[in-house]
C-alpha positions, 0 to 999 in steps of 0.5 A: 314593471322593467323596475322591479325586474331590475331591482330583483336581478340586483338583489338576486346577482348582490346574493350570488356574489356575496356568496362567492366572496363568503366561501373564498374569503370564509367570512360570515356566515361561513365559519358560522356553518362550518361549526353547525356541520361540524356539530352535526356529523360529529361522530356519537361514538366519539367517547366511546371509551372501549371503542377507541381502545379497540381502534388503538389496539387494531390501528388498520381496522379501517385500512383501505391500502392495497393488499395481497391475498390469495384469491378464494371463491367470492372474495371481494375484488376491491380493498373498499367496495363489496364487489366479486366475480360471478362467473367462472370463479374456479379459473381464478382460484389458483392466482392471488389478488392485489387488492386496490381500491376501486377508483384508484389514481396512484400507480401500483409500485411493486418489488416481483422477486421471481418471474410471474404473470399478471393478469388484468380484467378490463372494462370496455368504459376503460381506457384500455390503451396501456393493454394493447401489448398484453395478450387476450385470456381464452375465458371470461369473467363478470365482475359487476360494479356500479360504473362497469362491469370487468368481463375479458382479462388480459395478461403479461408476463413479468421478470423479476424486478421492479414494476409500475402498474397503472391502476386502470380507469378512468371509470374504474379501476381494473382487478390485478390477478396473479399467477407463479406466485409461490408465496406472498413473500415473493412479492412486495408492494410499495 
């Protein structure tokens, strides 16, 4: 009986390794499945002739980058998800939007050509340290995701000049709301 155990337990830990030593060293049977998956998920649109014609024509169709828009009732928060505000959304009508994606790591770099007020809504699952400056906004808001929800906003104002954001996080990241803004030219996003 103490045999077979053993045996088993050197085949088992002989598989283990042979795994290890397969994907670092991509040797058999990894490029073997590597070519299976990429089989597999190739896209069936692949030759769609009009639908790469269309891409070539709209080169951003699927561009995720941050933006800026002027906010409307029930616009999505984030450049990638399909998340909005669900309560007092008139408040928010007057501010334009920095859409950003929803778990974004790089900070957001922006050129301000006239003096504003930034506002961020924060998640209480947030690291919200960087807003200990920031002043508290009299109303709330609920932006629900499936990490956290965006309820109390704060905001700061800016002079104009160059800034750096933090995007928020680490559970997500935190809407950027804008206020004094007279044009989107007045603002340039790097």
């Amino acid at each position: 009986m103490i045999k077979k155990i053993i045996f088993n337990s050197i085949i088992a830990l002989s598989f283990f390794f042979w795994g290890i030593f397969t994907i670092h060293n991509q040797v058999f049977p990894y490029k073997i499945l590597k070519q299976i998956k990429n089989t597999i998920s190739e896209s069936p649109y692949k030759n769609d002739q009009q639908l790469l014609l269309s891409q070539q024509q709209y080169p951003n169709f699927d561009n995720q980058k941050r933006n800026l828009v002027k906010y409307s009732e029930e616009k999505n928060i984030w450049a990638d998800r399909i998340y909005y505000n669900h309560k007092n959304d008139i408040k928010l009508l007057k501010f334009y939007l920095i859409r950003i994606k929803r778990h974004q790591k790089q900070d957001i770099k922006i050129e301000i050509k006239e003096d504003l007020t930034i506002y961020r809504p924060i998640c209480e699952k947030n690291d919200n340290s960087q807003y200990k400056n920031w002043e508290k906004v009299d109303f709330e808001i609920a932006i629900i995701g499936g990490t956290c929800a965006h309820k109390k906003i704060v905001k700061k104002k800016f002079k104009k000049g160059y800034i750096s954001l933090s995007p928020g996080g680490p559970t997500a990241s935190d809407p950027i709301f804008i206020e004094g803004l007279s044009t989107s030219g007045s603002i340039n996003l790097n």
